[in-house]
N, C-alpha and C positions, 0 to 999 in steps of 0.2 A: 588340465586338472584330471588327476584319474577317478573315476568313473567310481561310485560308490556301489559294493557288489551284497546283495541280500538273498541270503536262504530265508524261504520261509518254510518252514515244516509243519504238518499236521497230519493226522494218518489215525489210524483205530487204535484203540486202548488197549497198549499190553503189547502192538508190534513193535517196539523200542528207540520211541520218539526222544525219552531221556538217555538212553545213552547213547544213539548216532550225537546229541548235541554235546554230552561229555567230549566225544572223539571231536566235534566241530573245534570245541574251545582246545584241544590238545595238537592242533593243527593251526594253531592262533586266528580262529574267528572269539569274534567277542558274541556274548552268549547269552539271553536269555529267554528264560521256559515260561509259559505260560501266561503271555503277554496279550490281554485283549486288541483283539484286530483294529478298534476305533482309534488306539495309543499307537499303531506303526507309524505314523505318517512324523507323528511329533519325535517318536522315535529317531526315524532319519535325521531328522530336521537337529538332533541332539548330537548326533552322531559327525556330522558336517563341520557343527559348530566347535566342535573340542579342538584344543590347541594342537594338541597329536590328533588330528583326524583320524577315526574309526574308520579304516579303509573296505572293512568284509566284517559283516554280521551273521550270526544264525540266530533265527527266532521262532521259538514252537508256539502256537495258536490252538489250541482243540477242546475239545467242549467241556473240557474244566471250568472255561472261560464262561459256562452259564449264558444268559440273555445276551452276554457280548460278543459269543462267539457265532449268533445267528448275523451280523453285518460281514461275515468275513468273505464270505463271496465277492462283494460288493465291492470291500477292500482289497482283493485281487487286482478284483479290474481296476481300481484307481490307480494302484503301483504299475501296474504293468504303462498305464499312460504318462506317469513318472520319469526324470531323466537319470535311470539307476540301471545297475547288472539286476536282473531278479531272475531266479528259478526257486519254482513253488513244486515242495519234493512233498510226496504222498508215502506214506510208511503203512502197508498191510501184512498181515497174515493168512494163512488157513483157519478156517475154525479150530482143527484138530489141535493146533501148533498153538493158538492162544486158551484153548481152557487149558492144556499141559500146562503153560506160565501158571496162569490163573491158582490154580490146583497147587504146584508148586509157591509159590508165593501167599497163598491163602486168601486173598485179596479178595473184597468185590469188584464184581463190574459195574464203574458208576452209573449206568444205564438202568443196572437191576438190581441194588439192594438186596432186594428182598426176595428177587426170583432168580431161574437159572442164567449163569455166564451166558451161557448160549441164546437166549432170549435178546440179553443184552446186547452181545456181539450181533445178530440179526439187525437190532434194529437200529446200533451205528451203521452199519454199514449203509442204510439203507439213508439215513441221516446225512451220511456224506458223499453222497455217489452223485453229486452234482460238483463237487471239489473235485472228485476223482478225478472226475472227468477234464477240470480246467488244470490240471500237475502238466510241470514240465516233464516230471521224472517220479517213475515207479519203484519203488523198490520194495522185493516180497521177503521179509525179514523170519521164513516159515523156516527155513534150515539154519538159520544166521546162527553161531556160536556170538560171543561177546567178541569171543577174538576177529570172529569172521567181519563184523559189524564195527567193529576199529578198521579191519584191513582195506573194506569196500569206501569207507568217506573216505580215509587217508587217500585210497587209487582214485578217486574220482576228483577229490577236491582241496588234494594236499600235495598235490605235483609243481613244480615250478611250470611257469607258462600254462597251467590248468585252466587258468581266464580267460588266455587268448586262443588257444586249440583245444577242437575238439575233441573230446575223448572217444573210443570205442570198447564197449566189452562185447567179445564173442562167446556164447553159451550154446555148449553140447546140450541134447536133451532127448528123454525119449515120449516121444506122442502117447507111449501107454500109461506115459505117468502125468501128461497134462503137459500142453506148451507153457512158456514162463510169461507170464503176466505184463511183463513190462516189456517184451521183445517189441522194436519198432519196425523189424521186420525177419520174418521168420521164411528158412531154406528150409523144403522137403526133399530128404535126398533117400526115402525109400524106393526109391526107382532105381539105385544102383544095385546091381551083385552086393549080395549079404555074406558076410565073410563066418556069420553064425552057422552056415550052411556047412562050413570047411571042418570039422572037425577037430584037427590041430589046431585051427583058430578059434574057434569057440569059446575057451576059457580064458582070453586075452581081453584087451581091450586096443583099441587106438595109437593110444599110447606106444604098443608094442611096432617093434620094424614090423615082425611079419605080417599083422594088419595092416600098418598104412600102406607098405607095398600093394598089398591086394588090392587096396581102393584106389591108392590113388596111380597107380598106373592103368589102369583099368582106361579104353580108351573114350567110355561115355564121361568117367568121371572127369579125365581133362579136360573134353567138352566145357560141359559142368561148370567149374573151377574157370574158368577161360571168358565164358560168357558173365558169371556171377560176381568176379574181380573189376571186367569192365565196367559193368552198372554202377559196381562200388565206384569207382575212378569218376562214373560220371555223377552219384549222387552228392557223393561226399563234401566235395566245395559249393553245392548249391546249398543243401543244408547248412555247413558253418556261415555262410553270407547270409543267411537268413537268421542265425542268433543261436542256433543250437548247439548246447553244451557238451553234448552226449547223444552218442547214437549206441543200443542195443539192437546188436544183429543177434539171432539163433539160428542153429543149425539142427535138425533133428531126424532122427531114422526111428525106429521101431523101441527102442530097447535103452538107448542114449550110452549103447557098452560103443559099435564100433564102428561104424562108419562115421556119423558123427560127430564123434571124439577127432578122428584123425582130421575130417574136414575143417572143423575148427580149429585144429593148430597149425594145418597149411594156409589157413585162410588170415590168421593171427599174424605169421609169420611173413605172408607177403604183405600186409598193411604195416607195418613195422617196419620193414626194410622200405615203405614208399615215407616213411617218418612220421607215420601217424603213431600216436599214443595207447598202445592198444592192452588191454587185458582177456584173458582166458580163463572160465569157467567151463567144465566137466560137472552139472549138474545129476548125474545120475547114474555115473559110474558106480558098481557096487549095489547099485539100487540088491534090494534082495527080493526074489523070488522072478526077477528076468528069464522069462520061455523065449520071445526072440527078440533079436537086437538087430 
């Protein structure tokens, strides 16, 4: 019998818990918002029973749910002892990136009524940082257009064989602008020759030939690449035998314009070609106001 598969979602207010579950139900899970945590188990238990069996659900939990959404902890842990697929996805943002929604929407923050968004936003977070903590999966929804935010469930969890293999995203970034939140494991590659330094190369990025030539022939960088690909060969089937869905690797130099960038799509490229499932972010190309990369 196959295995009954359940997103649980919950994450802070205004990082876009309702419409990752729109795109859930646009990718045929069955869907619903703001179901308190004591009602998942019977939930299941409804979903098993249907003549067409509910095979994958997504269901958002978060402190709408009032007095009921204080067992939800609890309720974790009891799923997770369950014989079901579970991954419990956390949806954050920056402050900066949810009072703009905020502001834009006009909305209060349920938290504060009567006082500032930002008050409110502080003292969710602080509300939920023991959830944070128990997420299979991070996702920081601070750049996410609506489009972007359709594109990221569809890649993670709209692929054929998405249940059985693991997924990977690879993310460019630059440490001036803050490592990404949900990297499960982050590469420092400002130890290599900086291609900012080259002048002709400077106003490029990764992307470009005359970039990645520079790095990646470079002969520390094959090193580099050499040692960092094996790890991968040896992590990657330990993790999927252990249950994991998804693995976020990062890559990061100074600036997130060029080394990087280029690393990340060599790195993309040979897990692809080994038939892993991979996706590519360039978090911070473009960034504005980059002195070095």
């Amino acid at each position: 019998m196959e295995q009954f598969s359940l997103i649980l979602l919950t994450g802070l207010s205004g990082a876009g818990k309702s419409h990752a579950l729109q795109n859930f139900e646009d990718i045929g899970y069955y869907c619903i918002d703001n179901l308190p945590p004591g009602l998942l188990g019977k939930f299941i238990e409804l979903c098993r029973q249907t003549e067409e069996k509910i095979r994958r659900a997504a269901v958002v939990c978060d402190l709408r749910g009032g007095e009921f959404f204080a067992s939800m902890s609890e309720t974790v842990d009891a799923l997770r002892r369950m014989n079901l697929r579970l991954e419990f996805l956390f949806l954050e943002a920056s402050d900066e990136a949810m009072i703009h929604r905020y502001k834009e929407t006009r909305r209060r923050h349920p938290l504060a009524p009567r006082g500032s968004v930002l008050e409110g936003i502080k003292l969710e977070r602080g509300l939920l940082a023991e959830l944070r903590g128990k997420a299979d999966r991070i996702i920081d929804t601070s750049d996410f257009s609506l489009a972007d935010m359709r594109e990221e469930i569809k890649t993670l969890y709209g692929q054929d064989g998405a249940d059985t293999q693991m997924s990977v995203s690879v993310t460019s970034f630059g440490f001036k602008y803050g490592m990404p939140p949900d990297a499960d494991m982050v590469a420092d590659v400002r130890f290599l020759p900086n291609p900012f330094y080259v002048p002709e190369l400077k106003p490029l990025t990764g992307l470009d030939e005359q970039v990645r030539d520079f790095v990646l022939t470079n002969p520390l960088t094959e090193e580099f690449i050499a040692r960092y690909l094996e790890l991968l060969r040896f992590l990657l089937p330990h993790y999927q035998r252990e249950g994991k869905q998804h693995l976020a690797l990062a890559v990061g130099c100074t600036g997130g314009q060029h080394r990087s960038v280029a690393l990340a799509e060599y790195i993309s490229h040979e897990l692809r070609a080994a038939g892993r499932f991979v996706t590519v972010k360039h978090r911070d190309i473009g960034a504005r106001g980059t002195q070095y990369a």
